[in-house]
C-alpha positions as CSV (number, residue, x, y, z in Angstrom):
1,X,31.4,-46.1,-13.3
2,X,32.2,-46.4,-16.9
3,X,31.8,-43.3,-18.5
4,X,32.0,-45.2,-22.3
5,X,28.6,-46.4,-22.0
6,X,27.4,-42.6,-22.2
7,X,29.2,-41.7,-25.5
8,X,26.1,-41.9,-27.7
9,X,26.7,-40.4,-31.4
10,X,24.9,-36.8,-30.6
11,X,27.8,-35.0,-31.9
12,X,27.4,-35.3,-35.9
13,X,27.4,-32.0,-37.6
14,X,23.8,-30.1,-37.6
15,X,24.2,-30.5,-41.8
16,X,24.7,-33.6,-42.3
17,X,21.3,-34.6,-39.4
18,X,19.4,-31.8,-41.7
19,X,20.7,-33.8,-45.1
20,X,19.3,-37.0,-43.6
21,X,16.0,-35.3,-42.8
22,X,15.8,-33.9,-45.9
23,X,16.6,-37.6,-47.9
24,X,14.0,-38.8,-45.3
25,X,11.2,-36.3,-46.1
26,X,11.9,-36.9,-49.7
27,X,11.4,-40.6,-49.4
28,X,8.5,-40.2,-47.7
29,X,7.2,-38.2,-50.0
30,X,6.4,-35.1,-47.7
31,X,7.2,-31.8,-48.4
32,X,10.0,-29.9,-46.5
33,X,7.9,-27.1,-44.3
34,X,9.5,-24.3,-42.6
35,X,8.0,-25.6,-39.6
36,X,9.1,-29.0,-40.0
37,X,12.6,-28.0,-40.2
38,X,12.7,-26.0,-37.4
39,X,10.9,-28.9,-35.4
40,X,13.5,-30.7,-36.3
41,X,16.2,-28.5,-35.5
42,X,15.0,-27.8,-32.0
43,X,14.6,-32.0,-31.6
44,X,18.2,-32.8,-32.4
45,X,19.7,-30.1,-30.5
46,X,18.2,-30.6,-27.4
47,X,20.3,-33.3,-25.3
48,X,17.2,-33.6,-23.5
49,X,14.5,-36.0,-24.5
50,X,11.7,-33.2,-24.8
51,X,7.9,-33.1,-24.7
52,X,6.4,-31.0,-27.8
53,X,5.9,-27.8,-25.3
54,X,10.1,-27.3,-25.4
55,X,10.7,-27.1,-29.0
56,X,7.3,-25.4,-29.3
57,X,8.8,-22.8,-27.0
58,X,12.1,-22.4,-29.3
59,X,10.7,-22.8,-32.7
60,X,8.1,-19.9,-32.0
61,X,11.1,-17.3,-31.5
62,X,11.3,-17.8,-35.6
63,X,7.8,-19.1,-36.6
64,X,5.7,-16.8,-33.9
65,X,2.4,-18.4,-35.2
66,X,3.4,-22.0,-34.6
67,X,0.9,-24.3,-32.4
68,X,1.7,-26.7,-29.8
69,X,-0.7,-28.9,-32.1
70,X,1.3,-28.4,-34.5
71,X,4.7,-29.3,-33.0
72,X,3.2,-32.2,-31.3
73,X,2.0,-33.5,-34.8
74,X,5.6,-32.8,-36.5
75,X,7.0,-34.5,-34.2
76,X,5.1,-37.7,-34.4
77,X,5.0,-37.3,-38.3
78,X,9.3,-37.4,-37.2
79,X,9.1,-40.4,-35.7
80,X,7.2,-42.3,-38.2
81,X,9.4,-41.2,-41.2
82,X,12.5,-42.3,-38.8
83,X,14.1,-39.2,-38.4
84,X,12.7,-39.4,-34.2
85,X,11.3,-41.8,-32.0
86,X,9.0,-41.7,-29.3
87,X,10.2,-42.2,-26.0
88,X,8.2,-45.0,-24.8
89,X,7.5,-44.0,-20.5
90,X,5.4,-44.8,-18.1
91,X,2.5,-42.0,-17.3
92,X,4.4,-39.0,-18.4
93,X,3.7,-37.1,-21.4
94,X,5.6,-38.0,-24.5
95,X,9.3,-37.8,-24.9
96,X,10.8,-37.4,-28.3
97,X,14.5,-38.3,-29.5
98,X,16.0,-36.8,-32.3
99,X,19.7,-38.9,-32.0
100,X,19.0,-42.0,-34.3
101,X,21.9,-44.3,-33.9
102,X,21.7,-47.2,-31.6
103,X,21.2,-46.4,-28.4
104,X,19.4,-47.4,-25.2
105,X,17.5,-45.2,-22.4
106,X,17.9,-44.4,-18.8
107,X,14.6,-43.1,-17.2
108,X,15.3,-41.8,-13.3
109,X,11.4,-42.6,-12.2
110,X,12.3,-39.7,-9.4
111,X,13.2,-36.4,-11.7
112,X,12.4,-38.1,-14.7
113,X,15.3,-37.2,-16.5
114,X,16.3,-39.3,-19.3
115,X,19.8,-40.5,-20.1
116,X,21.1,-41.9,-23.6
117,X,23.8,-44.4,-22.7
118,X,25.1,-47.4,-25.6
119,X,25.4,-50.8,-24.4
120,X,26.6,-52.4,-27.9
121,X,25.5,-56.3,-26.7
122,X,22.2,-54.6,-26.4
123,X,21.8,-54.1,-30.3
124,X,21.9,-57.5,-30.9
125,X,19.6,-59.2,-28.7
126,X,18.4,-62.4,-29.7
127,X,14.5,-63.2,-30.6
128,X,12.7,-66.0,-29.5
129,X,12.2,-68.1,-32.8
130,X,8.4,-68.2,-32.2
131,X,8.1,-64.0,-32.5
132,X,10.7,-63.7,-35.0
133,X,9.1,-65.8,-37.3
134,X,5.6,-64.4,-36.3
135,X,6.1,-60.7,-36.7
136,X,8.7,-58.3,-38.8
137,X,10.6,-56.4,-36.4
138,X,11.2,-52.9,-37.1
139,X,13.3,-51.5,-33.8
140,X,14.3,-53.1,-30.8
141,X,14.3,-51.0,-28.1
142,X,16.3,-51.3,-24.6
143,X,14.1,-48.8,-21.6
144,X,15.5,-49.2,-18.1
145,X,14.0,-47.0,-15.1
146,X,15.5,-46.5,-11.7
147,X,17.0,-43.4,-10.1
148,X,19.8,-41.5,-11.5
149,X,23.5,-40.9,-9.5
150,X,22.1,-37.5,-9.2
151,X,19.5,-38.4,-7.4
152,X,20.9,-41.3,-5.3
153,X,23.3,-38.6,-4.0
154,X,20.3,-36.6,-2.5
155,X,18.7,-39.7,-0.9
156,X,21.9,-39.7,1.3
């Protein structure tokens, strides 16, 4: 197996992803909370693809008095400033990605696990004429499900 396709760009300094947030806040004209920033933190951290109730779990270490509402609502206020996305599943809870390069997802349907891999011919896939000219595409997005090696090993 080609272990390439799993080098997604997770590994840029925690300054320069809390400069981006920052420039991204700013642009969006919302203020820089204490809360949102460790939110924020916690998201693009994790290697995971979390549900609000991890970061929640982390950020109230520093922020004791931080709800679950709360966190849940940061996040999605994240993703619609671009500095997360949603992780779009079937019937699990929502997943959240802080890691904002191109990338595709991996969702094992047995532990549910989500794996980041890159698949650059991915990025560029082609629109039927009649939607591109019908709709402004923000994001294309690339979701496979299956079961993971790690998995597939215990099956045997």
């Amino acid at each position: 197996m080609n272990n390439n396709i799993y080098k997604v760009e997770h590994e840029r300094p925690l300054s320069d992803k809390i400069a981006d947030f920052e420039q991204l806040c700013q642009k969006a004209k919302l203020k820089i909370t204490p809360q949102r920033l460790e939110v924020y933190k916690e998201l693009v951290k994790s290697k995971e693809h979390p549900s609000a109730d991890m970061p929640w779990r982390k950020v109230r270490k520093t922020l004791p008095s931080i709800s679950l509402d709360t966190v849940n609502r940061t996040l999605l206020t994240l993703s619609k400033i671009g500095a997360a996305f949603v992780v779009e599943g079937s019937g699990d809870v929502k997943r959240f990605d802080g890691g904002m390069t191109n990338h595709q997802h991996f969702r094992c349907t047995e532990c549910h696990r989500i794996i980041d891999f890159h698949h650059a011919p991915f990025d560029s896939i082609a629109l039927p004429p009649e939607l591109a000219d019908s709709f402004l595409i923000v994001r294309k997005t690339v979701y496979l499900e299956g079961i993971c090696r790690f998995c597939l090993k215990n099956h045997n």
